[in-house]
C-alpha atoms as a printed R data frame, in Angstrom:
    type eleno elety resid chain resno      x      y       z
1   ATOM     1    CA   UNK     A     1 88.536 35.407 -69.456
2   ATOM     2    CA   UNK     A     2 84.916 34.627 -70.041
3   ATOM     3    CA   UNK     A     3 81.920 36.559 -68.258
4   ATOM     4    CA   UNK     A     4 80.039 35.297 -66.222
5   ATOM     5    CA   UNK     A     5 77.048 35.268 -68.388
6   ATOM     6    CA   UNK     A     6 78.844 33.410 -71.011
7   ATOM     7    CA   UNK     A     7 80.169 30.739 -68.552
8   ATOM     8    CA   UNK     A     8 76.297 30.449 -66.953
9   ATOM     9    CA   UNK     A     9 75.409 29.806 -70.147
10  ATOM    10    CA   UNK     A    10 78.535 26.967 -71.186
11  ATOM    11    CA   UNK     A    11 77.906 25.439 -68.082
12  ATOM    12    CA   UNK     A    12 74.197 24.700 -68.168
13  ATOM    13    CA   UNK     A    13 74.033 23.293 -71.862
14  ATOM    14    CA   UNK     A    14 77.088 20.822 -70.494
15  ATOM    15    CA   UNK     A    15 74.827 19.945 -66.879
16  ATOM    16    CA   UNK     A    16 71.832 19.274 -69.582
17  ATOM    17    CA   UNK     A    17 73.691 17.506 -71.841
18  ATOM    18    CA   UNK     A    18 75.238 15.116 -69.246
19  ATOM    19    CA   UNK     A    19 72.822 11.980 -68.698
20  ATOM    20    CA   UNK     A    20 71.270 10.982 -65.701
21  ATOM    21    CA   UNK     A    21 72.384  8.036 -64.958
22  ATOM    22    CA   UNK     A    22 75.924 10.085 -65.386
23  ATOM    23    CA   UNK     A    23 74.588 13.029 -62.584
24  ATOM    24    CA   UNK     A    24 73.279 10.268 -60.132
25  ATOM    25    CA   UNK     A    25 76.499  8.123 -60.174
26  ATOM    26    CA   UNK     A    26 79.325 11.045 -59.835
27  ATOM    27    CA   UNK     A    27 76.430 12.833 -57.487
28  ATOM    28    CA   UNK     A    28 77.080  9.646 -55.570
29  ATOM    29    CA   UNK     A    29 80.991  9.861 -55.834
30  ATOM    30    CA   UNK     A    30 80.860 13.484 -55.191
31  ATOM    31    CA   UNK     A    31 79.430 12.854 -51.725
32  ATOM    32    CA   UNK     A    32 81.255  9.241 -50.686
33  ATOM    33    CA   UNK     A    33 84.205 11.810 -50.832
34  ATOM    34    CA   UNK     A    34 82.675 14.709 -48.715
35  ATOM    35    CA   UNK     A    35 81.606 12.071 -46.054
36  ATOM    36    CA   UNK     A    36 84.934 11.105 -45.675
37  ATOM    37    CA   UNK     A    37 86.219 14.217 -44.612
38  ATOM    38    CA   UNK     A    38 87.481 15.310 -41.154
39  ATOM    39    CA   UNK     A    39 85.151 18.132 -41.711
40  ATOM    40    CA   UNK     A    40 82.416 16.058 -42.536
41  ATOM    41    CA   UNK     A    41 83.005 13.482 -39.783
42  ATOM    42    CA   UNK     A    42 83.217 16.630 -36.691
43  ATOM    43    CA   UNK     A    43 80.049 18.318 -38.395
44  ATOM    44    CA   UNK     A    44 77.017 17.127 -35.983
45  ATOM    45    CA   UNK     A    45 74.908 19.647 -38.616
46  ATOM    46    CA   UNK     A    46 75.386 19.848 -42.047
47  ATOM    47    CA   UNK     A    47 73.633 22.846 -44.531
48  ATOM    48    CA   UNK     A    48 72.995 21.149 -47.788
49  ATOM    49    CA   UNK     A    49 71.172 22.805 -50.944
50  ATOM    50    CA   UNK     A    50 68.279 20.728 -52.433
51  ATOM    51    CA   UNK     A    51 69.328 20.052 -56.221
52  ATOM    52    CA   UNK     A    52 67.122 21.085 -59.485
53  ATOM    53    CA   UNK     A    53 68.233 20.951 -62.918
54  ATOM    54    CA   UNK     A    54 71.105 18.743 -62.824
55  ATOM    55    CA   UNK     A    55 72.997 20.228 -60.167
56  ATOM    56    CA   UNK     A    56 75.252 17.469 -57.960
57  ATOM    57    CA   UNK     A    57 72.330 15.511 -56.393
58  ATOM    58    CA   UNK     A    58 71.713 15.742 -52.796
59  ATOM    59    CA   UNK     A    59 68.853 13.818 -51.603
60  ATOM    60    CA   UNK     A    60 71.024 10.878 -50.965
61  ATOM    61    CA   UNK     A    61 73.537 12.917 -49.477
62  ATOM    62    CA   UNK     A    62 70.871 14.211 -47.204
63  ATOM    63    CA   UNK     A    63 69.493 11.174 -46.550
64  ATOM    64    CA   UNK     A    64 73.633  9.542 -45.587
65  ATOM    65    CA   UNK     A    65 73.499 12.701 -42.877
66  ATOM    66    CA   UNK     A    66 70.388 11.462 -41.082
67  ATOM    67    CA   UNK     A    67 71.769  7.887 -40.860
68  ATOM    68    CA   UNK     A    68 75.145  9.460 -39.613
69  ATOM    69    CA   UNK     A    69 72.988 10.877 -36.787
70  ATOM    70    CA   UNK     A    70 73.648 14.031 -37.819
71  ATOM    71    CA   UNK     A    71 71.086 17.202 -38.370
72  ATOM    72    CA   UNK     A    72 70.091 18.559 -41.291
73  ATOM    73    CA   UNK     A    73 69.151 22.032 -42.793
74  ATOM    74    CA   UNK     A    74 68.108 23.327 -46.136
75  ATOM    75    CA   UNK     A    75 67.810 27.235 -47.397
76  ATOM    76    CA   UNK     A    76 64.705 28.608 -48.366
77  ATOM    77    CA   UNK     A    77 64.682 31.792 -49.759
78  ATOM    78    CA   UNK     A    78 63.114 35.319 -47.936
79  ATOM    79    CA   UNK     A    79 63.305 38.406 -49.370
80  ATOM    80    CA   UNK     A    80 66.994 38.821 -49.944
81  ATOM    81    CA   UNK     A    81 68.270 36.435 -47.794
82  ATOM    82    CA   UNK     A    82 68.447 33.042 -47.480
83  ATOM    83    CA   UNK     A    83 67.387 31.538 -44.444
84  ATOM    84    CA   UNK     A    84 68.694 27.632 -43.030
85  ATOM    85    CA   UNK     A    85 65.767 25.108 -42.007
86  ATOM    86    CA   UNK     A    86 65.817 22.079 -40.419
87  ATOM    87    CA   UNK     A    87 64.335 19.076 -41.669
88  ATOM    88    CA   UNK     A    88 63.809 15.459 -40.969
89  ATOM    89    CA   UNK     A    89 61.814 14.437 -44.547
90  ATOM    90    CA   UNK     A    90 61.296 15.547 -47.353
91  ATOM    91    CA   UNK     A    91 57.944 15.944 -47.347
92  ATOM    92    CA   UNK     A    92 58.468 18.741 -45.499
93  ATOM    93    CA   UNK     A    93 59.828 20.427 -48.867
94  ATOM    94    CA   UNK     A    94 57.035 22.488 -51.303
95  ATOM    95    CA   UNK     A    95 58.011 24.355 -54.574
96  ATOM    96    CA   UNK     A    96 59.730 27.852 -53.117
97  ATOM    97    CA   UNK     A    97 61.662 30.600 -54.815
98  ATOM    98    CA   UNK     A    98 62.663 30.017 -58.682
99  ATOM    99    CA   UNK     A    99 60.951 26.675 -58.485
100 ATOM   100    CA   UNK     A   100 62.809 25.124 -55.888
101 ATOM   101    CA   UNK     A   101 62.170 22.939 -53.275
102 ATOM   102    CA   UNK     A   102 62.371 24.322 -50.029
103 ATOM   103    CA   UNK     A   103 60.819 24.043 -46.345
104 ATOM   104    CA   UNK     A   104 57.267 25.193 -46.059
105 ATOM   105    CA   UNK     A   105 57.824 25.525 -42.271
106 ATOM   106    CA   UNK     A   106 59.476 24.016 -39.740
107 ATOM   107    CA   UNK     A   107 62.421 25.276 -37.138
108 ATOM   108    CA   UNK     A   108 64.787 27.716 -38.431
109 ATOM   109    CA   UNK     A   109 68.826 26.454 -38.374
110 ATOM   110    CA   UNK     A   110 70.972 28.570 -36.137
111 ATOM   111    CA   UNK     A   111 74.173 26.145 -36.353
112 ATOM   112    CA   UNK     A   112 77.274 29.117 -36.788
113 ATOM   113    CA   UNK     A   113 79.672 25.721 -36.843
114 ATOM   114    CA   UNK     A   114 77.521 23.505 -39.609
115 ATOM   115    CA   UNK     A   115 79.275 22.156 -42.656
116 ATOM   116    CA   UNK     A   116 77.811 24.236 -45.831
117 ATOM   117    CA   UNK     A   117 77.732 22.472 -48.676
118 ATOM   118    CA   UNK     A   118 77.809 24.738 -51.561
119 ATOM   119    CA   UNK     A   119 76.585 24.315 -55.091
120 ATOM   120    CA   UNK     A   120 77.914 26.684 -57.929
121 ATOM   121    CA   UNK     A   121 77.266 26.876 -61.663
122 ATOM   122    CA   UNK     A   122 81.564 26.986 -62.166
123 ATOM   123    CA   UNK     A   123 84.559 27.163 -60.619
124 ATOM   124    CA   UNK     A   124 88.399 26.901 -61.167
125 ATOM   125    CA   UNK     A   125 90.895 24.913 -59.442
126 ATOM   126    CA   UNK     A   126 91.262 28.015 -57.074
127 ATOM   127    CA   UNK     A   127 87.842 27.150 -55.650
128 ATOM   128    CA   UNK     A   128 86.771 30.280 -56.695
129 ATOM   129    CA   UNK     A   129 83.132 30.147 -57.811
130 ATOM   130    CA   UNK     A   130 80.613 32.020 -59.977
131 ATOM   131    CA   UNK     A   131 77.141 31.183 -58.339
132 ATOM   132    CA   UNK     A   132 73.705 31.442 -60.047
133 ATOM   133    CA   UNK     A   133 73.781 35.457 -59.951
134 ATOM   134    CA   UNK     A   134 71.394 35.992 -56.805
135 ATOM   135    CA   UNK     A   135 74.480 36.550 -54.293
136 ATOM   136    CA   UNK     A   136 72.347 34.631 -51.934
137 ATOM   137    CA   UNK     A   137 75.351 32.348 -50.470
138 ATOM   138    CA   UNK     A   138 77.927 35.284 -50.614
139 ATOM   139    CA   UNK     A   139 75.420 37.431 -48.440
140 ATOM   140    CA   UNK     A   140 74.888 34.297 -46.032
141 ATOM   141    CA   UNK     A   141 78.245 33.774 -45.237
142 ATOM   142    CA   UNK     A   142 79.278 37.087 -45.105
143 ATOM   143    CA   UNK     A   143 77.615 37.528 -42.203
144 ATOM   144    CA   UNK     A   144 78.062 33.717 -40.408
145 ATOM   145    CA   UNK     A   145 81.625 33.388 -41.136
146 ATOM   146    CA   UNK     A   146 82.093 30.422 -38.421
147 ATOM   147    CA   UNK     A   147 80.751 27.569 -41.176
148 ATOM   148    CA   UNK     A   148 83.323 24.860 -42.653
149 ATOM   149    CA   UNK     A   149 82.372 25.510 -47.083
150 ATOM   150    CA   UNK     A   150 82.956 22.885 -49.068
151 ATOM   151    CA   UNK     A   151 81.585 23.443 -53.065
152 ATOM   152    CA   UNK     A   152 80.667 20.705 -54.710
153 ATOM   153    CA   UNK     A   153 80.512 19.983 -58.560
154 ATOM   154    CA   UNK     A   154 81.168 17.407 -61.512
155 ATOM   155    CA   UNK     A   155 84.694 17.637 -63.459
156 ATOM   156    CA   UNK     A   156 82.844 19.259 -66.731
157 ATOM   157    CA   UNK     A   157 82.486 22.411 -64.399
158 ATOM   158    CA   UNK     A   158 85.438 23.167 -64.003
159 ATOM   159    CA   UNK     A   159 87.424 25.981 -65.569
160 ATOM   160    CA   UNK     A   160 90.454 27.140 -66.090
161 ATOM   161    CA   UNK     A   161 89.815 30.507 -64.648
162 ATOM   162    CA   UNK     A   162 86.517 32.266 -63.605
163 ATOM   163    CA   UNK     A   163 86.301 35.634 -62.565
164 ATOM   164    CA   UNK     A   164 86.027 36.610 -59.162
165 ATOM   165    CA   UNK     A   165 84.697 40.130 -57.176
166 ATOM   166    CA   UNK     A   166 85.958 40.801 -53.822
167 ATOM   167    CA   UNK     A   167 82.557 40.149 -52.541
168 ATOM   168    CA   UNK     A   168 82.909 36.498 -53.294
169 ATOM   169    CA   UNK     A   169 82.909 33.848 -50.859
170 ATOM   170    CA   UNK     A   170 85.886 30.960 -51.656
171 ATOM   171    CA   UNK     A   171 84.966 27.740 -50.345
172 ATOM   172    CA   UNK     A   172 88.074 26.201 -48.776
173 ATOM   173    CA   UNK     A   173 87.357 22.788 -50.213
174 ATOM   174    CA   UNK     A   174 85.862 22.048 -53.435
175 ATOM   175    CA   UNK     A   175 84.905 18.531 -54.398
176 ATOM   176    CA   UNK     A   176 84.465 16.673 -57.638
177 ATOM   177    CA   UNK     A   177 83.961 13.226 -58.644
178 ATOM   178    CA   UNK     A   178 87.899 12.846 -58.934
179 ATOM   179    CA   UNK     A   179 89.505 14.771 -56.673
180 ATOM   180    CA   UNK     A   180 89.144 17.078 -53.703
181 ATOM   181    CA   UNK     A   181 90.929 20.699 -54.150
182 ATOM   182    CA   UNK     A   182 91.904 22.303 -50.656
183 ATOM   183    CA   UNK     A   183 92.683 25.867 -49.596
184 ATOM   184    CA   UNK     A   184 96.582 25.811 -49.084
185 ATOM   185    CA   UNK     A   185 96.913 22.943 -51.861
């Protein structure tokens, strides 16, 4: 099995590699199938990352929660710990931690029963997920286990096996552009 390092690095030569009009459309597919989830549809908050650097866009997605009447929340980074922030534009976003946009103020999230919605530099069919290497979302829902995860991320992600500590969070759902992978099947 790979390390981590080596997958980190596999993975982001394929997201830069893959062209944009390629992100944006299965970015789009991605989230048509998280919105049609049950746990989508109960979720009246929903914890979304802000994308950089090919990741699964979410702007749209974020912008499909608003019109579903639904609140939304976005991490910014302090300290150690990542904190959830509501926000109703993003104009309310400024560069942050590692270059990524994040809330320059606003009202701190507090929603133990949101939908997270998890990015990831690689998982397996498993779900199981090797993250960017800051433990930030491992920490976070260590310590709020109530939240619905779902992971999402393109096909060329995907592995056959990545390794996993005991500290790592699974998401129970994991969702690509073809197919949604479920805890129990």
């Amino acid at each position: 099995m790979e390390t981590k390092k080596h997958i980190r690095q596999e993975i982001f030569a394929r997201r830069k590699a893959a062209p944009e009009e390629q992100i944006r459309r299965d970015s789009r597919k991605i989230f048509e199938l998280v919105r049609a989830l049950p746990e989508y549809r109960q979720a009246r908050c929903v914890y979304a990352y802000v994308d950089c650097r090919h990741e699964v866009m979410t702007r749209e997605f974020i912008e499909a929660v608003w019109r579903d009447g639904k609140q939304a929340a976005v991490p910014k980074v302090e300290g150690k710990d990542m904190v959830f922030y509501f926000i109703e534009s993003f104009e309310e976003l400024e560069k942050g931690c590692y270059g990524i946009q994040e809330p320059a103020t606003g009202r701190r999230a507090e929603e133990e029963k949101a939908l997270m919605i998890l990015p990831g530099v690689a998982f397996d069919r498993e779900r199981h997920r090797v993250g960017y290497g800051g433990g930030f979302y491992d920490r976070y829902l260590s310590q709020h286990k109530q939240h619905p995860t779902a992971a999402v991320a393109f096909e060329f992600q995907l592995m056959e096996k990545v390794p996993a500590e005991p500290t790592d969070i699974v998401p129970e759902i994991l969702v690509t552009e073809k197919q949604v992978y479920r805890q129990g099947g």
